[in-house]
NULUMSE-899857 format. One line per 5 residues: number of its first residue (from 1); their letters; for each residue x, y, z of N, C-alpha, C. Coordinates in nm, 4 decimals. Each point is the difference from the previous one (the first is absolute). Layout:
BEGIN
NUM> A> X/Y/Z/X/Y/Z/X/Y/Z; ...;
! end
This chain:
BEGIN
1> XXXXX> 0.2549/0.8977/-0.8984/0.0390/-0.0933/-0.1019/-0.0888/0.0154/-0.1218; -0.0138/0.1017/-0.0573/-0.0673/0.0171/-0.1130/0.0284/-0.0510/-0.1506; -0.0792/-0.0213/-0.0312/0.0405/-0.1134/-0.1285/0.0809/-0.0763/0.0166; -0.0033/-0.0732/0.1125/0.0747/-0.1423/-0.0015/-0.1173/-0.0578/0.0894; 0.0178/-0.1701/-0.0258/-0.0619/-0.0930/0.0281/0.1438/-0.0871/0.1432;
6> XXXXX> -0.0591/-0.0383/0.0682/0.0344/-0.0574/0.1199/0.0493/-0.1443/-0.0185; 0.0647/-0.0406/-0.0586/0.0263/-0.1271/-0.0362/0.0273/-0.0634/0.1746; -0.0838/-0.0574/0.0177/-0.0166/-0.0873/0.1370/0.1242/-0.0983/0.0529; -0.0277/-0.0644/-0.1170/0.0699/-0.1326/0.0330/0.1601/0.0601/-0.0426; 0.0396/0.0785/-0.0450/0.1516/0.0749/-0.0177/-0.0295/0.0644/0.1353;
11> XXXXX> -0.0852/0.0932/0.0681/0.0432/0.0274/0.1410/0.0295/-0.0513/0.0879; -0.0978/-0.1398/0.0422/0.0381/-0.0966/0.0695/0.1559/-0.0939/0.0006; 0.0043/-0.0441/-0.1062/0.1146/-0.0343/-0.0584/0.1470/0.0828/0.1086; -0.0221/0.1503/-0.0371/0.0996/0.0764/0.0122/0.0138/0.0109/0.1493; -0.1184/0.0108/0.0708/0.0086/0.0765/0.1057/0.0065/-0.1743/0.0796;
16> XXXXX> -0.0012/-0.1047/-0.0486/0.0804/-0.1070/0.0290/0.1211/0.0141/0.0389; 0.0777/0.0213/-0.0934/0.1413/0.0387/-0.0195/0.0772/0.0821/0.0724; -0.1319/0.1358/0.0053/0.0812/0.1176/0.0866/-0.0168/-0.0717/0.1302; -0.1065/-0.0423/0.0253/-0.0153/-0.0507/0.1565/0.1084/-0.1091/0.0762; 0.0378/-0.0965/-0.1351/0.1398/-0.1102/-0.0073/-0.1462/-0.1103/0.0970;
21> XXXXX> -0.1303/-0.0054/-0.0548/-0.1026/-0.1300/0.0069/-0.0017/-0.0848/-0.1014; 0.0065/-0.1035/0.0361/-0.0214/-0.1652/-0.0744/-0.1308/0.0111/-0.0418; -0.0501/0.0074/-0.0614/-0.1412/0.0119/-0.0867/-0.0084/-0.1065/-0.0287; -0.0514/-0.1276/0.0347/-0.0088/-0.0807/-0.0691/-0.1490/-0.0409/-0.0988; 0.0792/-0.0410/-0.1305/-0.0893/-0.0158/-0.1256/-0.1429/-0.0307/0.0213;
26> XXXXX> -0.0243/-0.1401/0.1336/-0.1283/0.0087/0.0258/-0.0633/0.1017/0.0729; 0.0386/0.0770/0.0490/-0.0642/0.1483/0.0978/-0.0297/0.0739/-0.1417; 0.0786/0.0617/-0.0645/-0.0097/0.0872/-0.1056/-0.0739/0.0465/-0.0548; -0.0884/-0.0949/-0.1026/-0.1523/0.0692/-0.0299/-0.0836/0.0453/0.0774; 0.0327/-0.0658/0.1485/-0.1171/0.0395/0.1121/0.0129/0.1122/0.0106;
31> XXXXX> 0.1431/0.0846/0.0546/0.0375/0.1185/0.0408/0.0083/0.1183/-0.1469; -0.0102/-0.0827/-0.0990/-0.0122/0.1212/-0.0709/-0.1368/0.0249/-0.0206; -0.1112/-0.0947/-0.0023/-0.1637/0.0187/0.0482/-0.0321/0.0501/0.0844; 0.0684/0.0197/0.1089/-0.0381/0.0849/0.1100/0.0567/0.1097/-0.0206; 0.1001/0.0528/-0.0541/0.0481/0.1114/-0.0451/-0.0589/0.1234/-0.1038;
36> XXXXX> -0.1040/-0.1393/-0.0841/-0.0770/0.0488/-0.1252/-0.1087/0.1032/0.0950; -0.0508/-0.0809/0.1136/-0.1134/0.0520/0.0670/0.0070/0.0981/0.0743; 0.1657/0.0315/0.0300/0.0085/0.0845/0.1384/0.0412/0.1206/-0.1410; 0.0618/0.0270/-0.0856/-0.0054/0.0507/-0.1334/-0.1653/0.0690/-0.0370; -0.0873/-0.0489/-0.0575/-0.1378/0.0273/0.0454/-0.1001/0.0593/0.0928;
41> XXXXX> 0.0486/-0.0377/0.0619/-0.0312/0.0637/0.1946/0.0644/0.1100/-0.0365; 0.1209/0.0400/-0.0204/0.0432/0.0553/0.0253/-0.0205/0.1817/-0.1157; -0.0101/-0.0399/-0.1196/-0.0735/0.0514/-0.0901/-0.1039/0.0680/0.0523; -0.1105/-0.0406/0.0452/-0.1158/0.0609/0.0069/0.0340/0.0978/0.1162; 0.1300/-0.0559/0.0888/-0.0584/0.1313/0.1060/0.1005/0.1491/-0.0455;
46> XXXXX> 0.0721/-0.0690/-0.0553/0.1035/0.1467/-0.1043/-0.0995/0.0283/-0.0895; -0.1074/0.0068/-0.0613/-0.1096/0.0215/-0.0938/-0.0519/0.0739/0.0758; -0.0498/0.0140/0.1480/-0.0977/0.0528/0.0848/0.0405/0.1514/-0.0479; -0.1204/0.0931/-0.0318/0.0111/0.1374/-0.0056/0.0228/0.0642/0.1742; 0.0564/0.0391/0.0041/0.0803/0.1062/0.1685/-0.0729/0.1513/-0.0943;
51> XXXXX> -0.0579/0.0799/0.0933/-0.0068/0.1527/0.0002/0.1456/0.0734/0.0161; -0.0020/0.0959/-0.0441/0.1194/0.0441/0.0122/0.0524/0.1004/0.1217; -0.1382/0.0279/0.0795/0.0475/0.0092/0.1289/0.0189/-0.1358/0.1381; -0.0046/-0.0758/-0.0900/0.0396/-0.0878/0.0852/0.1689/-0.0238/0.0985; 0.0237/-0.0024/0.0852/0.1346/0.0086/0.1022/0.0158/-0.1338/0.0258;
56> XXXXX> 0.1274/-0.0303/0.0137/0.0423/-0.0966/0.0733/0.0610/0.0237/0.1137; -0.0776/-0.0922/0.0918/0.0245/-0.0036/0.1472/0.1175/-0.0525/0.0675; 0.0294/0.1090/0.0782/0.1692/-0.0062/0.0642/-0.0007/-0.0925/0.0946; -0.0833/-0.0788/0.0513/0.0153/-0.0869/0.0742/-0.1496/-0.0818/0.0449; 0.0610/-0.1239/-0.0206/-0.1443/-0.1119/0.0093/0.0299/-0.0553/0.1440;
61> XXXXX> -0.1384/0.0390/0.0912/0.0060/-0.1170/0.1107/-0.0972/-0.1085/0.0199; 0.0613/-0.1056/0.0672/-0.0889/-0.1637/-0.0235/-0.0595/0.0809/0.1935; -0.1085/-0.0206/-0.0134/-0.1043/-0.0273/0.1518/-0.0415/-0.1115/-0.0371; 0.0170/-0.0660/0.1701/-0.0749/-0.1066/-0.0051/-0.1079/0.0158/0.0771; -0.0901/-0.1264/0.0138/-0.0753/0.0384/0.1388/-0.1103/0.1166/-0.0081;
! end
């Protein structure tokens, strides 16, 4: 998304819509504040420099125990 800005509260909004969720007016600012943050969060780790031999792994396993 280069040279564009993320208009938040138009995503939320939308993906309201696509979802066919009742958003209601008092939730709204909350979820687009938490959206601002997960937006942010989310920034810095797409910022992270990767080497360029770096691979992505064909398969992740959870061990427990």
């Amino acid at each position: 998304m280069e040279g564009k800005q993320l208009n938040v509260g138009e995503y939320v909004d939308l993906m309201a819509l696509l979802l066919d969720l009742e958003l209601k007016d008092e939730y709204r600012d909350g979820v687009i504040a938490n959206f601002e943050r997960i937006k942010a969060i989310a920034q810095v780790v797409n910022e992270f420099p990767l080497p360029e031999t770096i691979e992505a792994a064909p398969v992740f396993a959870i061990r427990f125990g």
